[in-house]
C-alpha positions as CSV (number, residue, x, y, z in Angstrom):
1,X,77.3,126.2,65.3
2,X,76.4,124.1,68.2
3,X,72.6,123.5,66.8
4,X,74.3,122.2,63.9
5,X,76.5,119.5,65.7
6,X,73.5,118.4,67.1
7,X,71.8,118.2,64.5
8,X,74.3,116.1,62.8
9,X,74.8,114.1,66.3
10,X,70.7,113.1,65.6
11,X,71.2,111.7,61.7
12,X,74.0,110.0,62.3
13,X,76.8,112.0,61.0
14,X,79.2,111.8,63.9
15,X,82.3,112.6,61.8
16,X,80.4,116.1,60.5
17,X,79.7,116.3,64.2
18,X,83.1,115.3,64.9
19,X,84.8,118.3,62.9
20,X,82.1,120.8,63.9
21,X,82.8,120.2,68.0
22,X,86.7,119.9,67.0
23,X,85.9,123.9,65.2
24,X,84.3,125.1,67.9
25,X,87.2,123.5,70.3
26,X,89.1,125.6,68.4
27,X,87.8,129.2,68.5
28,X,88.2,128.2,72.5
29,X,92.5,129.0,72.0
30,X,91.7,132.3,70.0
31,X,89.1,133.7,71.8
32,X,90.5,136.9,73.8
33,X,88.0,137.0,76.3
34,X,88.3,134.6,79.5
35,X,84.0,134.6,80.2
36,X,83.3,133.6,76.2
37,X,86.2,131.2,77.0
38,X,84.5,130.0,79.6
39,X,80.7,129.6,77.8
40,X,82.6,128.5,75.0
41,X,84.8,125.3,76.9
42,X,81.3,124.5,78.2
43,X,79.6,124.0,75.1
44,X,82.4,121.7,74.2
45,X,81.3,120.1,77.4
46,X,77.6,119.3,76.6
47,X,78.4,118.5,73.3
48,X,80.8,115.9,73.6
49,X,78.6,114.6,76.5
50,X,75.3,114.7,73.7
51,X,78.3,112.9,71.0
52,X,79.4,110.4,73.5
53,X,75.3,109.9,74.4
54,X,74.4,108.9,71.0
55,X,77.6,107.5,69.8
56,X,77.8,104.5,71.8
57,X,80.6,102.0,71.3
58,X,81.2,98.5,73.3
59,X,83.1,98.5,76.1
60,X,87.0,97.2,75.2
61,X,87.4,93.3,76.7
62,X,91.0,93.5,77.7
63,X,92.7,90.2,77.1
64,X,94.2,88.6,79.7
65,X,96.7,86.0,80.3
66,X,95.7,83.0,83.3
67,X,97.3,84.7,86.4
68,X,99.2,81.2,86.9
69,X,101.4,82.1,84.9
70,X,102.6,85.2,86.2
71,X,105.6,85.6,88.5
72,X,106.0,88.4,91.0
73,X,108.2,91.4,91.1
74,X,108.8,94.0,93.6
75,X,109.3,97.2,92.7
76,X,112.8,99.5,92.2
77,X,113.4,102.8,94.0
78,X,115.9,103.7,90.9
79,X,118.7,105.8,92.9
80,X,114.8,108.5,94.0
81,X,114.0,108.7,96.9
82,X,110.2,108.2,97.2
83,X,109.7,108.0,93.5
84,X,108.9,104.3,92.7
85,X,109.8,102.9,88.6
86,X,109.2,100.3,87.1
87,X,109.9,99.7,83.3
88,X,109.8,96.6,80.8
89,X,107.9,94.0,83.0
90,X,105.9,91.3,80.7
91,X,103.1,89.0,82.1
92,X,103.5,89.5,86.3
93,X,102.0,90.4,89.4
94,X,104.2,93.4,91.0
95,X,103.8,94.9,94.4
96,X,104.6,98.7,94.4
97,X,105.1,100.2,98.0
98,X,103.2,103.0,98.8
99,X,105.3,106.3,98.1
100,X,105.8,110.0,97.1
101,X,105.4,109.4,92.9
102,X,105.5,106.1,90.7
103,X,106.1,105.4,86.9
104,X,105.4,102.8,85.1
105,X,106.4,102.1,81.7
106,X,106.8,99.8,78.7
107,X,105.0,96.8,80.5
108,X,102.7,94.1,78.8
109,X,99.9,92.1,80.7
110,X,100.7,92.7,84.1
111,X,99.1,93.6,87.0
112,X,99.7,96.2,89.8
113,X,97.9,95.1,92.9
114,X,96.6,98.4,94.5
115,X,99.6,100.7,96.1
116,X,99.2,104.9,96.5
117,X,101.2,107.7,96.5
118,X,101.1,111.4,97.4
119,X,101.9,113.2,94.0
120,X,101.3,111.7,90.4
121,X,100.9,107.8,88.9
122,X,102.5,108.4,85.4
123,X,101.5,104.8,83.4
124,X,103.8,105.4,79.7
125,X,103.2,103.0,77.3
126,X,101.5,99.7,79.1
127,X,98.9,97.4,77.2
128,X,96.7,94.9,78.5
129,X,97.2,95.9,82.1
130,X,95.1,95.8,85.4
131,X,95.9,98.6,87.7
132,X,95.2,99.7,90.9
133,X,96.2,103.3,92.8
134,X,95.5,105.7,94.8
135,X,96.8,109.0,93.9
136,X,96.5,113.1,93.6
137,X,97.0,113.0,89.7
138,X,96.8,109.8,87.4
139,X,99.0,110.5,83.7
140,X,98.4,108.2,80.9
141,X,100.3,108.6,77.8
142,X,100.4,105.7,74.8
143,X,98.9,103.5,76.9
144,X,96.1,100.7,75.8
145,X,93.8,98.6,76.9
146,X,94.4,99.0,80.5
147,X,92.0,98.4,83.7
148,X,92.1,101.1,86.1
149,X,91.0,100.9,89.3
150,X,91.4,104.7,91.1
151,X,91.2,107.1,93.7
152,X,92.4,110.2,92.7
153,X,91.8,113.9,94.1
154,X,92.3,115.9,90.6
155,X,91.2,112.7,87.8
156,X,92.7,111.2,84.8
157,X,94.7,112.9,82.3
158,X,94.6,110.7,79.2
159,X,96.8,111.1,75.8
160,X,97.4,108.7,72.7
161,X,95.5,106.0,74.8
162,X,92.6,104.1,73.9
163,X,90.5,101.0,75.2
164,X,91.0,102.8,79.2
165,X,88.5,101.4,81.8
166,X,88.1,103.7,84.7
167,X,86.5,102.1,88.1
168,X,86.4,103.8,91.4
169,X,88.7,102.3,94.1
170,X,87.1,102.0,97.7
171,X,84.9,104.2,99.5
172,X,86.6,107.8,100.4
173,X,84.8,110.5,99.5
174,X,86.0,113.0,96.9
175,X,87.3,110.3,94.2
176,X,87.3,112.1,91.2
177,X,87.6,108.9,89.1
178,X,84.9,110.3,86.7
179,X,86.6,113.4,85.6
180,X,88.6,112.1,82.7
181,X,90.6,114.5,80.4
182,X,91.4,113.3,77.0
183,X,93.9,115.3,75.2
184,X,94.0,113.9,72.4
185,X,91.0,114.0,70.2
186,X,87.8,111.8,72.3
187,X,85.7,111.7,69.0
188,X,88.7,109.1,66.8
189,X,86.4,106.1,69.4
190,X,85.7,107.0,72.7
191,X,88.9,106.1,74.0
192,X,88.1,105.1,77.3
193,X,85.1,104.1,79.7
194,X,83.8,105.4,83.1
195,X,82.0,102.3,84.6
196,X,79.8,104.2,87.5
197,X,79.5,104.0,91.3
198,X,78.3,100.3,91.9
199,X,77.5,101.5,95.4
């Protein structure tokens, strides 16, 4: 099955290669046995790497506002202690102190200069954002055309979000910036780009 995705990957047929990968994906929940589980997930691996290869798309421009018009916000501890929100900010700069866990959501055109945090950065629903962060876990869900700029010890979990652009954040070693995990389907248009160690 995975001669045949390639095979369709080389003429051009990237939706027949599409479904085949997305079959094969498939047999990966069914299979009883944790070692052909195992061979299988990585199949899925070098085939999406060989789709991805040959599939090229252009990198998403994210449209951005002139910066003079932004105003600043700082941040809202919400009643949490540690845990940093911040919902329904349009066209801002805003400063997040660094903290235990932050969320983000509903915000449009703003950027978060870099903060960090011990446990997750959950982004929910923000377009045409620039973000910096350090953190152990970075969630996106619905989110769309947004910069990110990350250190992260475990990577990026993406779902429902497309136009991503994933740069590494200073020089620490083990920033697992490149180990992105789209859950939902990575074959619709790559949903997001890795731009690579400019060291």
């Amino acid at each position: 099955m995975d001669e045949d995705a390639i095979r369709k990957i080389k003429e051009g047929d990237f939706e027949g290669a599409r479904q085949t990968i997305l079959n094969i994906e498939g047999c990966i929940r069914e299979e009883p046995s944790l070692y052909n589980r195992k061979v299988l997930l990585e199949k899925v691996t070098r085939l999406k790497d060989i789709y991805n290869t040959y599939n090229v798309v252009e990198t998403p421009i994210i449209p951005f506002k002139n910066h003079t018009l932004f105003k600043k916000q700082k941040n809202e501890t919400d009643g949490i202690k540690n845990k940093r929100y911040v919902k329904d900010v349009n066209n801002s700069i805003v400063t997040i102190e660094d903290c235990t866990e932050v969320v983000i959501e509903n915000c449009h055109n703003t950027v978060f200069p870099h903060f960090s945090c011990e446990k997750s950065v959950v982004l929910n629903n923000i377009k045409d954002c620039r973000v910096s962060c350090s953190g152990h876990q970075i969630r996106m869900n619905g989110c769309q055309n947004v910069e990110l700029e990350v250190y992260t010890l475990t990577g990026v979990f993406l779902q429902s979000s497309k136009g991503i652009v994933v740069k590494k954040y200073g020089t620490k070693e083990n920033n697992k910036f490149e180990d992105v995990y789209d859950f939902s389907s990575p074959f619709e248009s790559r949903n997001y780009t890795i731009f690579p160690n400019q060291e």
